[in-house]
C-alpha positions in Angstrom: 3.4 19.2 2.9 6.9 19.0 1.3 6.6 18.8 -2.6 4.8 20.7 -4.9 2.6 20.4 -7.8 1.7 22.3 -10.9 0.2 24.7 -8.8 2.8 25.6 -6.6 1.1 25.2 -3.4 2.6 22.6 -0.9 1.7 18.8 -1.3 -0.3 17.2 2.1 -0.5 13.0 1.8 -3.8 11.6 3.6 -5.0 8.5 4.7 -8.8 8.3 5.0 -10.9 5.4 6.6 -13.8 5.3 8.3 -14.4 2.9 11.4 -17.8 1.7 13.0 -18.6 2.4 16.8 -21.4 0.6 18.4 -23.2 0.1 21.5 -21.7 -3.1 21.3 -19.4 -3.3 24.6 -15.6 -4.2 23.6 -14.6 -6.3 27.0 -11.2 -6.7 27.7 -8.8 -7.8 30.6 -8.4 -4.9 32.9 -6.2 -3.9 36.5 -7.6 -4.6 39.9 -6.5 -5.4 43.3 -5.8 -9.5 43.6 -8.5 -10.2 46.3 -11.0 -8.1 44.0 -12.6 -9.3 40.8 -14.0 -6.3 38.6 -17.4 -6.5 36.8 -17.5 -5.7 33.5 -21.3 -5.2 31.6 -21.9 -6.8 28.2 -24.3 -5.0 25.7 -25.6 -5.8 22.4 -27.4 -3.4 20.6 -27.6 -3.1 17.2 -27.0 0.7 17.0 -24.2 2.2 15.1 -22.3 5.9 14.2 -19.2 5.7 12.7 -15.8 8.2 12.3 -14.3 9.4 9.3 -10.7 10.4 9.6 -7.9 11.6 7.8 -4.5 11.3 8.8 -1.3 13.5 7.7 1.7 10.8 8.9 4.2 14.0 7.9 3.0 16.4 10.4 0.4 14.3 12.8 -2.3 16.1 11.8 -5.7 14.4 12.2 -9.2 15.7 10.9 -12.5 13.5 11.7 -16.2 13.5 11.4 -18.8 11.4 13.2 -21.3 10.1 10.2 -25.0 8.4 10.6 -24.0 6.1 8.5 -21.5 5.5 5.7 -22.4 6.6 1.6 -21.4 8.9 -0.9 -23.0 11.9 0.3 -21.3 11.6 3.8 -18.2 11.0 1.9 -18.5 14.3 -0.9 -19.2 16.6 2.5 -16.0 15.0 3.8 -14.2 15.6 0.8 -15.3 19.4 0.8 -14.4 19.9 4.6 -10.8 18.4 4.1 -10.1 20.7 0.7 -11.4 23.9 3.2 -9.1 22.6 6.0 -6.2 22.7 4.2 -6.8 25.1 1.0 -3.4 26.0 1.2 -2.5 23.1 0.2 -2.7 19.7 -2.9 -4.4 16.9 -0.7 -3.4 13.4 -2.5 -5.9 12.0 -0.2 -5.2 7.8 0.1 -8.7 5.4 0.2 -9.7 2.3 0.2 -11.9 0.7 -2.3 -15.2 1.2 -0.4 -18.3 1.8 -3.0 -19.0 4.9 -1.7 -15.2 6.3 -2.6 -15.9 5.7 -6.0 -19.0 7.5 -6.7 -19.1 9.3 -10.1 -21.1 11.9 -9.0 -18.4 13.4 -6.8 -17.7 17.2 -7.0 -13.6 16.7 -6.2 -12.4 20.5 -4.9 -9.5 21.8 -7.4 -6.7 20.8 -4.5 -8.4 17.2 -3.8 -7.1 14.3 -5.6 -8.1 10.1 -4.7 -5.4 7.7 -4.9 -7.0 4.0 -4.2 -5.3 1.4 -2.6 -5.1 -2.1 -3.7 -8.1 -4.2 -3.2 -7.5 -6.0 0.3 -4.9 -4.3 1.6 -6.2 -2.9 4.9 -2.4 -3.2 6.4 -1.3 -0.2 3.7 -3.7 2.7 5.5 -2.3 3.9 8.7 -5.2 5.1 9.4 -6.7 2.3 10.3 -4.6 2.5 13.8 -6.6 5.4 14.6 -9.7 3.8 14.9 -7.6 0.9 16.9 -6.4 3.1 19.1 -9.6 4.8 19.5 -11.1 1.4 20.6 -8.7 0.4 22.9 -8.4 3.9 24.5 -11.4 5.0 24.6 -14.4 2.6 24.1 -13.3 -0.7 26.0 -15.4 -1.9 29.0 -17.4 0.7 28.5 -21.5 0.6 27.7 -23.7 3.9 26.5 -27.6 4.6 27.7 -28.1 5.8 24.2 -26.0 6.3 20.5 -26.0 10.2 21.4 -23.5 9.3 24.7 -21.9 7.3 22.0 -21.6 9.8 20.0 -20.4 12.2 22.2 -18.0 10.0 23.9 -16.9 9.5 20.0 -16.6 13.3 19.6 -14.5 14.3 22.8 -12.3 10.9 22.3 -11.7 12.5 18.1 -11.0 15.5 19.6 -8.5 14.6 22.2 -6.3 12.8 19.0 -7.0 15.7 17.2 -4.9 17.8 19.0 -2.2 15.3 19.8 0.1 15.1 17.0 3.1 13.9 18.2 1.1 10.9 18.8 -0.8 10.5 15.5 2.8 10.8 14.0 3.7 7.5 16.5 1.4 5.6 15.3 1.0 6.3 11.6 4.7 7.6 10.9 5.5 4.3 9.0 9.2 4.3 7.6 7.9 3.4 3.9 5.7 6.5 3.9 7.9 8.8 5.6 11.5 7.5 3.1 9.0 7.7 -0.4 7.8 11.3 0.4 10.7 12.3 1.5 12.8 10.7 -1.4 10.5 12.5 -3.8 12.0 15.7 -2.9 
């Protein structure tokens, strides 16, 4: 976004992380008139999807994917659809040490590089917000007939971040990532 590399095309720092949804219901305190008590259904079923996003805390921009499940090959046609997003530009894209981040068989795109963050350090990745404030905004006290509403729920909620980036850059603007890019200049 700012600096350049050998290349001379414009640096963009991501955060990647991927995040579970379930038809598991989050329940949670919510508003209602005093004499009133609201009901709230409870559901436990052992059916999953999960997002994969990327987060640019410079500009707010925010890319996702909704996955079957989580492995190398979900992550390689990640990869590819970030480095066409964005082939303008060098992607240092920032991961965790998940097994399927470190496949060797990856095919990395010319303009897509993996930086890995220390082992246990979840509170490093602002991406990891995203999917908080996906769950707290979106998915609490809330049940699905079937993992497509899920999954489409999932979808429209991605895509209303998506195209808030004033927000994104709220919530995953941290200081120390903001002052190191920006000292680098």
């Amino acid at each position: 976004m700012i600096a350049t590399c050998g290349n001379y095309r414009p640096l963009r720092l991501m955060f990647q992380d991927e995040a579970r949804f379930g038809r598991i219901a989050d329940r949670c305190y919510c508003w209602c008139r005093c004499s009133d008590r609201p009901v709230v259904s409870a559901m436990v079923t052992q059916e999953y999807t999960y997002a994969c996003g990327a987060v640019s805390p410079l500009d707010g921009a925010f890319d996702s994917l909704v996955w079957p499940h989580v492995n190398s090959d979900c992550m390689q046609i990640f990869i590819d659809e970030m480095a066409n997003r964005y082939s303008g530009d060098n992607i240092i894209m920032i991961v965790d040490g998940a097994g399927w981040h470190k496949s060797k068989d990856f095919h990395l795109p010319e303009n897509v590089r993996l930086l890995f963050l220390p082992p246990y350090s979840p509170e490093l990745n602002p991406q990891e917000h995203i999917g908080d404030e996906l769950r707290e905004k979106y998915f609490h006290n809330r049940e699905f007939d079937s993992i497509d509403a899920l999954e489409n729920h999932l979808v429209s909620a991605l895509y209303d971040l998506e195209n808030t980036p004033d927000l994104i850059k709220s919530i995953t603007g941290w200081d120390w990532i903001i002052n190191a890019v920006s000292s680098a200049n």
